[in-house]
mmCIF file of the N, C-alpha and C atoms, coordinates in Angstrom:
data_MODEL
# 
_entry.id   MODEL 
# 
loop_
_atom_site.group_PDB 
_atom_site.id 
_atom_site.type_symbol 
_atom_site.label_atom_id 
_atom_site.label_alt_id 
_atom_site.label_comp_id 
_atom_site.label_asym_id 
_atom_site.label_entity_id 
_atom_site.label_seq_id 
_atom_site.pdbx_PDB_ins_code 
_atom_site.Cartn_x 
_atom_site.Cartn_y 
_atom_site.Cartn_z 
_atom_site.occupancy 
_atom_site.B_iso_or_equiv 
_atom_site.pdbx_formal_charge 
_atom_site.auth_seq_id 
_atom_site.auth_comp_id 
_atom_site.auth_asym_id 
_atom_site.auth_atom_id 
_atom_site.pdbx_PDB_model_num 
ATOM 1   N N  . UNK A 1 1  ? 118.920 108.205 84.949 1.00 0.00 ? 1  UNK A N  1 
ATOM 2   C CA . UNK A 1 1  ? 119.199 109.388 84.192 1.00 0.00 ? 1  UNK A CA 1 
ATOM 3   C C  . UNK A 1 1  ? 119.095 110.640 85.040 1.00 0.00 ? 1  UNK A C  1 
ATOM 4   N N  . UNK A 1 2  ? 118.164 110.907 86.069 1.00 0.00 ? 2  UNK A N  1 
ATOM 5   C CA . UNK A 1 2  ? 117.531 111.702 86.893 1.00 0.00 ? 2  UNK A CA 1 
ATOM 6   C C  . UNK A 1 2  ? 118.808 111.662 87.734 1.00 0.00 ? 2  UNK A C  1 
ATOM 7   N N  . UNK A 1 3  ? 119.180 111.246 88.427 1.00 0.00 ? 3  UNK A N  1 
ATOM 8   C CA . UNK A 1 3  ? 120.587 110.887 89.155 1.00 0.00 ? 3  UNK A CA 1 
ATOM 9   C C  . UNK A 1 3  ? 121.570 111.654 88.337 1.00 0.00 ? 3  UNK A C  1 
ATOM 10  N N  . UNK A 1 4  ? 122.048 110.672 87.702 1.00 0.00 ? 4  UNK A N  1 
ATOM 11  C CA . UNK A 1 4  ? 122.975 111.070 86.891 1.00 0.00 ? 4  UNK A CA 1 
ATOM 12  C C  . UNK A 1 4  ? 123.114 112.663 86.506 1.00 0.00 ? 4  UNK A C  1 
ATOM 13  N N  . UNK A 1 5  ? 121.817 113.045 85.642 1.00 0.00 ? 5  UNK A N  1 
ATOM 14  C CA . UNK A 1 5  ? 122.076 114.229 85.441 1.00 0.00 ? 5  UNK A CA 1 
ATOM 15  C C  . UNK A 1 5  ? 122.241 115.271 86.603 1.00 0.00 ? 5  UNK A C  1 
ATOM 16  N N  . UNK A 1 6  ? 121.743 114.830 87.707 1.00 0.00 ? 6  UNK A N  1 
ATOM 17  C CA . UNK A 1 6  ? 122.127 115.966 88.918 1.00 0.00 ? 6  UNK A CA 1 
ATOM 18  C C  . UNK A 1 6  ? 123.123 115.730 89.523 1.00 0.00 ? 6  UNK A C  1 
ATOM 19  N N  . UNK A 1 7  ? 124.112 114.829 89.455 1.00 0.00 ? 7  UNK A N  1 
ATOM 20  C CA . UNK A 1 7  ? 125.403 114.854 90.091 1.00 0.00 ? 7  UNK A CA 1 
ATOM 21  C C  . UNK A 1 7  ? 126.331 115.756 88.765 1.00 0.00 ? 7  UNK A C  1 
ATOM 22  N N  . UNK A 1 8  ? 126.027 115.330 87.632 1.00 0.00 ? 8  UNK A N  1 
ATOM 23  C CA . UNK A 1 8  ? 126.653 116.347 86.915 1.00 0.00 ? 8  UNK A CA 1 
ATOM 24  C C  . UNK A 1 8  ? 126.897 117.392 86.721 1.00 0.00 ? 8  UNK A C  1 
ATOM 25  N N  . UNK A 1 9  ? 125.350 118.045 87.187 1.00 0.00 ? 9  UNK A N  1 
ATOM 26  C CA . UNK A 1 9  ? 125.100 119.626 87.436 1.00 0.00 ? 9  UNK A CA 1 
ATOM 27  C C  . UNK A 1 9  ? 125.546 119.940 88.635 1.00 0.00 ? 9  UNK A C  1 
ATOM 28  N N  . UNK A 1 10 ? 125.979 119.539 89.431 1.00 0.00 ? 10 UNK A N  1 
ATOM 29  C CA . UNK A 1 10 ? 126.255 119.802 91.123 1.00 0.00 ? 10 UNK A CA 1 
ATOM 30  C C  . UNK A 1 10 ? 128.260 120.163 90.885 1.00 0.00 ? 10 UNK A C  1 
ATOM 31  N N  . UNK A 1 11 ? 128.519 119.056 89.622 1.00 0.00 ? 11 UNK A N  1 
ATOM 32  C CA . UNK A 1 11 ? 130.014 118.763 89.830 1.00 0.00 ? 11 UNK A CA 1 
ATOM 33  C C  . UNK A 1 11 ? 130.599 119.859 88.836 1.00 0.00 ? 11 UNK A C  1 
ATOM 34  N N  . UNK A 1 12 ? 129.732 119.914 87.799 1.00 0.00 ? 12 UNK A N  1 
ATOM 35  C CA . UNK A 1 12 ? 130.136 120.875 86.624 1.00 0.00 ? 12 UNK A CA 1 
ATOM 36  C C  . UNK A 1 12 ? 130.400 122.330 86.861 1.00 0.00 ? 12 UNK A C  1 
ATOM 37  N N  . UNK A 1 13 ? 131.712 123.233 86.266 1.00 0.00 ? 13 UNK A N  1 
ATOM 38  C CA . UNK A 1 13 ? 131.455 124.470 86.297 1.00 0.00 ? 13 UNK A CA 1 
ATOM 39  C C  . UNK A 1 13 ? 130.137 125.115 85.696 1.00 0.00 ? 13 UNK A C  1 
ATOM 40  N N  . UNK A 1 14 ? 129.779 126.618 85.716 1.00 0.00 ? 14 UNK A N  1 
ATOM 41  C CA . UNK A 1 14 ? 128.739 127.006 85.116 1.00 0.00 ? 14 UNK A CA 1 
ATOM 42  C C  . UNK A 1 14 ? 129.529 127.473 83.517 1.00 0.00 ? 14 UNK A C  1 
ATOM 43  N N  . UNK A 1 15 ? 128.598 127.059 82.851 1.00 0.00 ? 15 UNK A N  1 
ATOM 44  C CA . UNK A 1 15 ? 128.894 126.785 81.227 1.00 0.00 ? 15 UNK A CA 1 
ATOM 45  C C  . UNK A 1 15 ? 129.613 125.876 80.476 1.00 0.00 ? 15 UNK A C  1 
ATOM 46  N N  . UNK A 1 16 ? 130.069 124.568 81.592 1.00 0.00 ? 16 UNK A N  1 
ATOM 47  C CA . UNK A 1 16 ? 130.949 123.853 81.474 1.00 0.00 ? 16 UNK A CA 1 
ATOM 48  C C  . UNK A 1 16 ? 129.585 122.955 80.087 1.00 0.00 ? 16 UNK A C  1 
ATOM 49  N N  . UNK A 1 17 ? 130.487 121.999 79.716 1.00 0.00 ? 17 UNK A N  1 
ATOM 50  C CA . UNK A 1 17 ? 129.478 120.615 78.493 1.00 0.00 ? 17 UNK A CA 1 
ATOM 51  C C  . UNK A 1 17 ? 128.975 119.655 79.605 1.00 0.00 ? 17 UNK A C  1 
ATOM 52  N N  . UNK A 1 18 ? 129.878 119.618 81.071 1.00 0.00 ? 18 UNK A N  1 
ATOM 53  C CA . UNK A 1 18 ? 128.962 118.879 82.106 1.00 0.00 ? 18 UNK A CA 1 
ATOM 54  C C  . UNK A 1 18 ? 127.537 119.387 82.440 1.00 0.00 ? 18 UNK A C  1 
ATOM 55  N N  . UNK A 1 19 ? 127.822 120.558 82.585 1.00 0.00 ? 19 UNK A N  1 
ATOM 56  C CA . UNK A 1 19 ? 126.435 120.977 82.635 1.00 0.00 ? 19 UNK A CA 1 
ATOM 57  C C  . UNK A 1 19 ? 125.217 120.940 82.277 1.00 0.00 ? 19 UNK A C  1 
ATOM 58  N N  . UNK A 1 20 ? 125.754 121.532 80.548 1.00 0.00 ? 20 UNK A N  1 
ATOM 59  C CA . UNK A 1 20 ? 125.001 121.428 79.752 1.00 0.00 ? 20 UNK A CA 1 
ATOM 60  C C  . UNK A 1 20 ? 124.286 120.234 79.377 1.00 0.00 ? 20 UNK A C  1 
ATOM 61  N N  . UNK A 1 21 ? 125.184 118.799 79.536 1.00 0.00 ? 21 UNK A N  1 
ATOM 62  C CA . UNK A 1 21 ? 124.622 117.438 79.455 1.00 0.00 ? 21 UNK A CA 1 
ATOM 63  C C  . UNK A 1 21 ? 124.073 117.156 80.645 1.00 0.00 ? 21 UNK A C  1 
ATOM 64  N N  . UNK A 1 22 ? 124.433 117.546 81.426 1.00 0.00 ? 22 UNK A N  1 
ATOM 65  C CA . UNK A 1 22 ? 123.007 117.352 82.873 1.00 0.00 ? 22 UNK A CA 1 
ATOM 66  C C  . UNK A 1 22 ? 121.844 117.923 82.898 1.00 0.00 ? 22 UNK A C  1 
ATOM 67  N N  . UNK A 1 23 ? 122.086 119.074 82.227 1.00 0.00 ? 23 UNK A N  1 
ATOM 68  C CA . UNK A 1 23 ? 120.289 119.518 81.701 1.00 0.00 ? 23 UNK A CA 1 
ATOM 69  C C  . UNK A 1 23 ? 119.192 118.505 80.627 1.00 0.00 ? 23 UNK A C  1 
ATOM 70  N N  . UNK A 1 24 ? 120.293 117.995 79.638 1.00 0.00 ? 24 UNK A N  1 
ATOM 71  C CA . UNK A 1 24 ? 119.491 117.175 78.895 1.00 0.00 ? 24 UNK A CA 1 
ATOM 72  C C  . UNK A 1 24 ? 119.511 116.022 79.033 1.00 0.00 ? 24 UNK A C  1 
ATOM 73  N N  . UNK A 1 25 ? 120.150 115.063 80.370 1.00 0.00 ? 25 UNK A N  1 
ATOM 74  C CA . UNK A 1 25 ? 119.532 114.186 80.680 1.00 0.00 ? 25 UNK A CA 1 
ATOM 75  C C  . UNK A 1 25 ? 118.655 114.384 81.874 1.00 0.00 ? 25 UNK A C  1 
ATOM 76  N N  . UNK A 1 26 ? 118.249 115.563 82.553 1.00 0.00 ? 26 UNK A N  1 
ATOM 77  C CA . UNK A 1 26 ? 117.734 115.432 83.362 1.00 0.00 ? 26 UNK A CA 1 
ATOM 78  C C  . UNK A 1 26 ? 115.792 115.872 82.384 1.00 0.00 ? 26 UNK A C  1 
ATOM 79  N N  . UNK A 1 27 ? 116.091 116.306 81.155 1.00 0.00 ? 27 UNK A N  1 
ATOM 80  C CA . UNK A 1 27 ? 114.803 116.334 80.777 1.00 0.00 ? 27 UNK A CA 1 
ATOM 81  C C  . UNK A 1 27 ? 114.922 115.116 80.058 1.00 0.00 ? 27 UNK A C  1 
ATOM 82  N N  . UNK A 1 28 ? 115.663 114.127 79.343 1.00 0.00 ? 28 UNK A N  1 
ATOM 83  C CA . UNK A 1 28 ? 115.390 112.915 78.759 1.00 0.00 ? 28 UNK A CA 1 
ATOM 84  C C  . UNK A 1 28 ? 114.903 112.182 80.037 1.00 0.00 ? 28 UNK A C  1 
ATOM 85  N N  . UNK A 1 29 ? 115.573 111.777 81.436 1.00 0.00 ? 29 UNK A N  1 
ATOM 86  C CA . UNK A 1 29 ? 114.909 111.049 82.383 1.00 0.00 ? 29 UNK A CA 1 
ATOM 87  C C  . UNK A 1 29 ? 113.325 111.664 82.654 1.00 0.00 ? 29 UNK A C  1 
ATOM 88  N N  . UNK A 1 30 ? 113.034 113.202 82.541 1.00 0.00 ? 30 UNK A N  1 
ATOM 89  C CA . UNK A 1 30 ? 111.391 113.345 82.810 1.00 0.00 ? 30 UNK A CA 1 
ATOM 90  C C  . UNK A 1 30 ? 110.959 112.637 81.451 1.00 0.00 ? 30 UNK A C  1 
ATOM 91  N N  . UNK A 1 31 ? 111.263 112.638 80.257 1.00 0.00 ? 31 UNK A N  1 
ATOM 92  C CA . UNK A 1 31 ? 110.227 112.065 79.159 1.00 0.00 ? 31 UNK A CA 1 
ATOM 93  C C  . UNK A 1 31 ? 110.445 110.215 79.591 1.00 0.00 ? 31 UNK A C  1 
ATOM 94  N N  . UNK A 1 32 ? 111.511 109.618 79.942 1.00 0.00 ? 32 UNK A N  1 
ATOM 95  C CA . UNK A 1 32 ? 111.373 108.068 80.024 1.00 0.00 ? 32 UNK A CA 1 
ATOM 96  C C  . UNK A 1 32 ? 110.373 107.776 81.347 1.00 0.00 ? 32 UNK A C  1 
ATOM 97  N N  . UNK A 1 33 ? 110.491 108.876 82.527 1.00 0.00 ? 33 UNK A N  1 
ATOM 98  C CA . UNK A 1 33 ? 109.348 109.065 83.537 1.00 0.00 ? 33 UNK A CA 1 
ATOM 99  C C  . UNK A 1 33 ? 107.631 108.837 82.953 1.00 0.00 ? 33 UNK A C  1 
ATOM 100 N N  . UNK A 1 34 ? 107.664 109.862 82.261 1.00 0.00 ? 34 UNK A N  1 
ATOM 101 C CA . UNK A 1 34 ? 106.264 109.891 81.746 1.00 0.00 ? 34 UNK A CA 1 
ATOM 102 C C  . UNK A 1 34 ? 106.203 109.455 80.402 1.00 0.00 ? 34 UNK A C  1 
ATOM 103 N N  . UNK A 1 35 ? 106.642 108.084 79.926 1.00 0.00 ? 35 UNK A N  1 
ATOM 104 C CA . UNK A 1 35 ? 106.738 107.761 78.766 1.00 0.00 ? 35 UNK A CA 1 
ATOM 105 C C  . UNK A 1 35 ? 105.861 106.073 78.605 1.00 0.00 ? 35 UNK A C  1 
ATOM 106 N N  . UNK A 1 36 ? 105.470 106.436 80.394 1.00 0.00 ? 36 UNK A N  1 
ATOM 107 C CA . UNK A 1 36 ? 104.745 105.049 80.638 1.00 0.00 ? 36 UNK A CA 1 
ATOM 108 C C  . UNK A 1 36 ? 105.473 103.739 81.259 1.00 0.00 ? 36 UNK A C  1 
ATOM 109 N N  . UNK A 1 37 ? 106.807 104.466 81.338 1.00 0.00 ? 37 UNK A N  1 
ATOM 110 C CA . UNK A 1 37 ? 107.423 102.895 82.295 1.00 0.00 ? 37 UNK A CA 1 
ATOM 111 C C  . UNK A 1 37 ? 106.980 102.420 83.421 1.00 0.00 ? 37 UNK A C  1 
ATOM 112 N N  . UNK A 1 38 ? 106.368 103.929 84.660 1.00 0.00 ? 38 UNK A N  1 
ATOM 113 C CA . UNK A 1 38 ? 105.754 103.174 85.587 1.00 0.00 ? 38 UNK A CA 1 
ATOM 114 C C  . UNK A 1 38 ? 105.042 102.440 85.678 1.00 0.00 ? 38 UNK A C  1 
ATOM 115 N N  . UNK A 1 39 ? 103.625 102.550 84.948 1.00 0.00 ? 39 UNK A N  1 
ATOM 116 C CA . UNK A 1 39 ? 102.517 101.870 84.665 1.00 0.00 ? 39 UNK A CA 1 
ATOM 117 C C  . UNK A 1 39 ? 103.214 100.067 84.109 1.00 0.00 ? 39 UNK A C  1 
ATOM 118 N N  . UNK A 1 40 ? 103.866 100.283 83.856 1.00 0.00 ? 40 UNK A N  1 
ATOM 119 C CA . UNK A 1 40 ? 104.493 98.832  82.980 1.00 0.00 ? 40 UNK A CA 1 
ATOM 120 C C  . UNK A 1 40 ? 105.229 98.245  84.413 1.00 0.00 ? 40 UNK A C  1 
ATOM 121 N N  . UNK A 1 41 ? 105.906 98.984  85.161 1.00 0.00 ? 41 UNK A N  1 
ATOM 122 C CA . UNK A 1 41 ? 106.695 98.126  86.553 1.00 0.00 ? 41 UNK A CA 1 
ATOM 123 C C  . UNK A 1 41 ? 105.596 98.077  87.810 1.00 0.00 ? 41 UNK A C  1 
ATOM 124 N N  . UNK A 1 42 ? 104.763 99.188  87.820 1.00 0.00 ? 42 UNK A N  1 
ATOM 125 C CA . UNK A 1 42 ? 103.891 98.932  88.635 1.00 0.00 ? 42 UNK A CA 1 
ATOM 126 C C  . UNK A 1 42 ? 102.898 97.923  88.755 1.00 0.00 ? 42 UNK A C  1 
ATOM 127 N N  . UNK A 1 43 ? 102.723 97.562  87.417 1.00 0.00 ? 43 UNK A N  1 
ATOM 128 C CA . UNK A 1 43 ? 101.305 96.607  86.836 1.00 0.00 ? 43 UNK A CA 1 
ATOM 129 C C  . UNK A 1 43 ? 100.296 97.382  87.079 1.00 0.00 ? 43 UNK A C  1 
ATOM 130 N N  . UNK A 1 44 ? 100.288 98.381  86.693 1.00 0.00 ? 44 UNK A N  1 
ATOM 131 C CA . UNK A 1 44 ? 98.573  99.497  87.167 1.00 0.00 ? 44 UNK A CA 1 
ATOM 132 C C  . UNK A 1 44 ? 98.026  99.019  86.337 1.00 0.00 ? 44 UNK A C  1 
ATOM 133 N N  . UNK A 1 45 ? 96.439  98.767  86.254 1.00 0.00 ? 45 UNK A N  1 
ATOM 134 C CA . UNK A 1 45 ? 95.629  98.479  85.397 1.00 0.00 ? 45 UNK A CA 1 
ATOM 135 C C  . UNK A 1 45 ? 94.965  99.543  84.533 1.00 0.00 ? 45 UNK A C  1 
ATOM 136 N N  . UNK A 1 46 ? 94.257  99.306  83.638 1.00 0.00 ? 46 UNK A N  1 
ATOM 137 C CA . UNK A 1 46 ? 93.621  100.396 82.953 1.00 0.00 ? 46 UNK A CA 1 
ATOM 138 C C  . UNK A 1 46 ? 92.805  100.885 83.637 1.00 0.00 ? 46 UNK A C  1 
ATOM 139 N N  . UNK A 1 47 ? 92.325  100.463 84.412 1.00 0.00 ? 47 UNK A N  1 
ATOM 140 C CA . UNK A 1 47 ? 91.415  101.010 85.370 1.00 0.00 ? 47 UNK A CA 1 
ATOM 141 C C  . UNK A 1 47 ? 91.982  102.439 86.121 1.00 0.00 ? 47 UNK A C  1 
ATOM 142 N N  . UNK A 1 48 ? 93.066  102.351 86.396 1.00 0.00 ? 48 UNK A N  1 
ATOM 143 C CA . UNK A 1 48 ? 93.929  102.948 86.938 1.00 0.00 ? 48 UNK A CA 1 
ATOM 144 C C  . UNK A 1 48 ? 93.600  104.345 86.455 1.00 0.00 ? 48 UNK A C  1 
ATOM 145 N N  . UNK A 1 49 ? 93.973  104.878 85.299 1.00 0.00 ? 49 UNK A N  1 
ATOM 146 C CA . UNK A 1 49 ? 93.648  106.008 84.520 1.00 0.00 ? 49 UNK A CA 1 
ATOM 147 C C  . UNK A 1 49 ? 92.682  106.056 84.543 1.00 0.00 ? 49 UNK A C  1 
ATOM 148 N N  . UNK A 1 50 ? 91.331  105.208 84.411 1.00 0.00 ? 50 UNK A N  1 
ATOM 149 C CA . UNK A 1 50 ? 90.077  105.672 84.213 1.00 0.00 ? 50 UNK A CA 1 
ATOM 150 C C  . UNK A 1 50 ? 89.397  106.556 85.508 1.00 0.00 ? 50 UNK A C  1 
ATOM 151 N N  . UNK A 1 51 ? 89.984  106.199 86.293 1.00 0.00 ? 51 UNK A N  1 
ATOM 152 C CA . UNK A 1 51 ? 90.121  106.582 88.008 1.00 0.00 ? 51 UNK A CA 1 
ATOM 153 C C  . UNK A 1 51 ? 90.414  107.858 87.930 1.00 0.00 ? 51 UNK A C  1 
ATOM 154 N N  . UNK A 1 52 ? 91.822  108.288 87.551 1.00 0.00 ? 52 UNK A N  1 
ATOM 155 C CA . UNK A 1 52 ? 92.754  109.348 87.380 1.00 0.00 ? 52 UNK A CA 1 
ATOM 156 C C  . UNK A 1 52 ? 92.932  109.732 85.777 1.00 0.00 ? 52 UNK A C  1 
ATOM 157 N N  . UNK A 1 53 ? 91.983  110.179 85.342 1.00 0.00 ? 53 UNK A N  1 
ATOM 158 C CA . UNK A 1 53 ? 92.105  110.779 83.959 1.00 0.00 ? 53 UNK A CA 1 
ATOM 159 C C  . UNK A 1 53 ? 92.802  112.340 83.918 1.00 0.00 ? 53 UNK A C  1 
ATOM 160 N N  . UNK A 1 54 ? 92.815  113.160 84.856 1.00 0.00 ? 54 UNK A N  1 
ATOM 161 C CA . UNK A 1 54 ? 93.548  114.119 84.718 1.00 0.00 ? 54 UNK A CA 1 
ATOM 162 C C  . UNK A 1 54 ? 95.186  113.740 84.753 1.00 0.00 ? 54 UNK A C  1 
ATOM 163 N N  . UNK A 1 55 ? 95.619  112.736 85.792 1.00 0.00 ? 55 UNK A N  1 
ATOM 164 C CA . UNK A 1 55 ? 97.066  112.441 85.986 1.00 0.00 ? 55 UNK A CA 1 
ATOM 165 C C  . UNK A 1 55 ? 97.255  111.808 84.328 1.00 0.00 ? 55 UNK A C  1 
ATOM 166 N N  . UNK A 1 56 ? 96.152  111.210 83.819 1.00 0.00 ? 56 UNK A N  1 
ATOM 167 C CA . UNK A 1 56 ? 96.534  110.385 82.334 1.00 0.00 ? 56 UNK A CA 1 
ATOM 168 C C  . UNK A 1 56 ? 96.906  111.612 81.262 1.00 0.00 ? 56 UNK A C  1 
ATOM 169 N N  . UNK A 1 57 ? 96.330  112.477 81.325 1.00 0.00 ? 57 UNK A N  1 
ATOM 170 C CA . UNK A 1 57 ? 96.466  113.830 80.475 1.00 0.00 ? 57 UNK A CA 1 
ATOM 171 C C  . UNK A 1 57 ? 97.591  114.548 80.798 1.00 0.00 ? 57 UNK A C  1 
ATOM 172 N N  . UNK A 1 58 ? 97.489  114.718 82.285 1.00 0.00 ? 58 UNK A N  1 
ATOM 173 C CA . UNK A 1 58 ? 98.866  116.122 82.683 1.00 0.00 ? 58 UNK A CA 1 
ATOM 174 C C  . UNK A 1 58 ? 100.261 115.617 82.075 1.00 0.00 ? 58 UNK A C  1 
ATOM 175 N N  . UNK A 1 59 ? 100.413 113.785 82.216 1.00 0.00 ? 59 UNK A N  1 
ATOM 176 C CA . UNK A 1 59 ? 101.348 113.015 82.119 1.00 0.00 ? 59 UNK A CA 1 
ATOM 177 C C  . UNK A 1 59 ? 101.497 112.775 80.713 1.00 0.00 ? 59 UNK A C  1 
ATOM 178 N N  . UNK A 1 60 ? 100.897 112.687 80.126 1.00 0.00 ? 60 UNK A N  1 
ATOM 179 C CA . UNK A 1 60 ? 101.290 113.257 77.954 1.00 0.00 ? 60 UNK A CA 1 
ATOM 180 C C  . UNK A 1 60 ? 101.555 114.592 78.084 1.00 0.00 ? 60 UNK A C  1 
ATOM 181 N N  . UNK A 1 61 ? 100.718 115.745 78.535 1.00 0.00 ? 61 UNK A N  1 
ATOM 182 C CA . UNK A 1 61 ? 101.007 116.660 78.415 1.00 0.00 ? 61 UNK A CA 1 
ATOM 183 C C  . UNK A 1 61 ? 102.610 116.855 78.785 1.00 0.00 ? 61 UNK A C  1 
ATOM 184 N N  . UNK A 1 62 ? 102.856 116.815 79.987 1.00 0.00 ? 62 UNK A N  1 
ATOM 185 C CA . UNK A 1 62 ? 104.379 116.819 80.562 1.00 0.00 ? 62 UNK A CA 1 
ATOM 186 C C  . UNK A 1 62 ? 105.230 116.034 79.728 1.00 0.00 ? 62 UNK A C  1 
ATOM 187 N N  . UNK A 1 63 ? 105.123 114.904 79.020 1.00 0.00 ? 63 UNK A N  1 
ATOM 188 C CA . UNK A 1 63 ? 105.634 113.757 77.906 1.00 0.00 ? 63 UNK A CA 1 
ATOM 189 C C  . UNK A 1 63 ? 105.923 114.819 76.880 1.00 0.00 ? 63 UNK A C  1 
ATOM 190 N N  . UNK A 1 64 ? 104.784 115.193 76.086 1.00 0.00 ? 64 UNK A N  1 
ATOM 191 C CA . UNK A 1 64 ? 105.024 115.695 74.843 1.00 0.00 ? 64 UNK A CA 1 
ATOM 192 C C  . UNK A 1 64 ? 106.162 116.881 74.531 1.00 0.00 ? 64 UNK A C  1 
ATOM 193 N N  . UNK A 1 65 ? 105.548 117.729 75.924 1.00 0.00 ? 65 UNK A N  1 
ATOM 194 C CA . UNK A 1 65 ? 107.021 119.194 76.126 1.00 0.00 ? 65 UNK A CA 1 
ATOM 195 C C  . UNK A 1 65 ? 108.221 118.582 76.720 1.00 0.00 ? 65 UNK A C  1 
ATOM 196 N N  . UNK A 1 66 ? 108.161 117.864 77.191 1.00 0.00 ? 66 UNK A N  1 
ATOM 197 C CA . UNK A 1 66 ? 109.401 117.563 77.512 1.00 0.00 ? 66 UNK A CA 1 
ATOM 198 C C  . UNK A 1 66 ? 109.968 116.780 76.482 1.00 0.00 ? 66 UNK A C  1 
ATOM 199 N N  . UNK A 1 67 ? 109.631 115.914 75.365 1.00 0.00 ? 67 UNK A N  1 
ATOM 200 C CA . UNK A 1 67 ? 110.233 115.300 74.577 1.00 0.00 ? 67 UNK A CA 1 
ATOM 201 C C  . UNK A 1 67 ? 110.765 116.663 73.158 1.00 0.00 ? 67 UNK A C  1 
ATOM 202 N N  . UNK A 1 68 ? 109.743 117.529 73.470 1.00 0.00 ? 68 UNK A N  1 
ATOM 203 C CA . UNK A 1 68 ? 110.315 118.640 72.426 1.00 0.00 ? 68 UNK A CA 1 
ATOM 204 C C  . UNK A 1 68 ? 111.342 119.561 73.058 1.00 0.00 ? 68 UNK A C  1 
ATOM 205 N N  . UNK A 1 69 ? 111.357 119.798 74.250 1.00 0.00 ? 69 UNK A N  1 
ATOM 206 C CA . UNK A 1 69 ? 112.703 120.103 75.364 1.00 0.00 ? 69 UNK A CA 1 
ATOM 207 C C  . UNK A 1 69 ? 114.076 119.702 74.705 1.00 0.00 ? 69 UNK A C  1 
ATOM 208 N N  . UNK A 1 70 ? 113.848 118.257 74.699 1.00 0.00 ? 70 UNK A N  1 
ATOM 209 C CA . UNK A 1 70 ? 115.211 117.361 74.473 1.00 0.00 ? 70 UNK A CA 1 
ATOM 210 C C  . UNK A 1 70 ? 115.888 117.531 73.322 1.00 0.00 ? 70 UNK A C  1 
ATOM 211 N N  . UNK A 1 71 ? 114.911 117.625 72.090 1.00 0.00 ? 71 UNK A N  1 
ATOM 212 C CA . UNK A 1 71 ? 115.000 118.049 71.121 1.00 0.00 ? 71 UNK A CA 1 
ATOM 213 C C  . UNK A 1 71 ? 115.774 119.131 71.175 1.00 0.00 ? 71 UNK A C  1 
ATOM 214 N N  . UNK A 1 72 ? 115.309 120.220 71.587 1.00 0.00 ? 72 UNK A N  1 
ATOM 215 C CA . UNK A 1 72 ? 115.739 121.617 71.488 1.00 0.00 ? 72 UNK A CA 1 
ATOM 216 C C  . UNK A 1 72 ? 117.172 121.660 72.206 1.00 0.00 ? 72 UNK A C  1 
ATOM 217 N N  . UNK A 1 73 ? 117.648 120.577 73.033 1.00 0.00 ? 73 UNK A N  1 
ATOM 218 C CA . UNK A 1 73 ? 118.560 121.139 73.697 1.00 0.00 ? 73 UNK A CA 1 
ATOM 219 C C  . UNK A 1 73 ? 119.657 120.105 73.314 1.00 0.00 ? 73 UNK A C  1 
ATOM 220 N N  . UNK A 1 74 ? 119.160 119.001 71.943 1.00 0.00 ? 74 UNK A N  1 
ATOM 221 C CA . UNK A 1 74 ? 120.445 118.690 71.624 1.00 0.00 ? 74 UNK A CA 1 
ATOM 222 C C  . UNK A 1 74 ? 121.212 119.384 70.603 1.00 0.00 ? 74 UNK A C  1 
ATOM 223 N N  . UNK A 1 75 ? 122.579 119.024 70.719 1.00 0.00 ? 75 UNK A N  1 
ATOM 224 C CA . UNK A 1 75 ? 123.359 119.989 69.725 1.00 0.00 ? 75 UNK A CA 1 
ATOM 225 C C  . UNK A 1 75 ? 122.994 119.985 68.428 1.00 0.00 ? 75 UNK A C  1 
ATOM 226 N N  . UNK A 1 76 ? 123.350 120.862 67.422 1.00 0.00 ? 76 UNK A N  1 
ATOM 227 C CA . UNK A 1 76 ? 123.042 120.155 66.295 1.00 0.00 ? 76 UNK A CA 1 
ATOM 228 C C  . UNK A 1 76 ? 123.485 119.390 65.671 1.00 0.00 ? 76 UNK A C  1 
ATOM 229 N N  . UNK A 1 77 ? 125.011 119.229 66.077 1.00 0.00 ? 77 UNK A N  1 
ATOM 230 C CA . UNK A 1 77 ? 125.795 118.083 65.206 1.00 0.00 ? 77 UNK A CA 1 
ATOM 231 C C  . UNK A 1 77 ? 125.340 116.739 65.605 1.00 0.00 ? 77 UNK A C  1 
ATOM 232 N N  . UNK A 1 78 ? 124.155 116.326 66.591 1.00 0.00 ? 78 UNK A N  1 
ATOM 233 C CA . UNK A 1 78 ? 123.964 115.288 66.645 1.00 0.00 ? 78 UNK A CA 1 
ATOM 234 C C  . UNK A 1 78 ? 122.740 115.243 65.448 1.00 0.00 ? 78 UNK A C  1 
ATOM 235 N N  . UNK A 1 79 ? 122.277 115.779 65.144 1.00 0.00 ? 79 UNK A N  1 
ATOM 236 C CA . UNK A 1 79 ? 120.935 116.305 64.417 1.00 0.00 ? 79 UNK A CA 1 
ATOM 237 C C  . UNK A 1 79 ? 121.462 115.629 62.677 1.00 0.00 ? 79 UNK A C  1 
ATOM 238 N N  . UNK A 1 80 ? 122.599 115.426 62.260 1.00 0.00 ? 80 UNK A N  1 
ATOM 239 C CA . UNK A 1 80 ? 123.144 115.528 61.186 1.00 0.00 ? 80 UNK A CA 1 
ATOM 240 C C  . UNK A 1 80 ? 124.032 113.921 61.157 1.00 0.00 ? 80 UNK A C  1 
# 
């Protein structure tokens, strides 16, 4: 998604719908980032966080705004 959305933004005019859809997959790829997939491909253990409890926090924190980001930046006719 992270990809994707930056070749779009690189290729798109400014105000083009390329654009605009490269912004919101480039914040949907940060929420699937911090949505816990690494921990699941890495095999980190729980231990892992207990270690790094600030990275466990910053990483919801960054999750939660960025999932209300996505929100905000889809159109509304998808909303309906």
């Amino acid at each position: 998604m992270l990809g994707l959305g930056v070749q779009l933004y690189r290729v798109g005019t400014t105000g083009s719908v390329a654009r605009k859809l490269s912004v919101l997959l480039i914040v949907e790829g940060i929420v699937l980032v911090t949505a816990g997939f690494p921990e699941f491909a890495l095999a980190l253990s729980q231990d892992f966080f207990e270690s790094y409890q600030r990275l466990y926090f910053y990483s919801g924190l960054v999750h939660h705004f960025s999932d209300v980001a996505m929100l905000a930046l889809h159109p509304p006719y998808l909303w309906f």
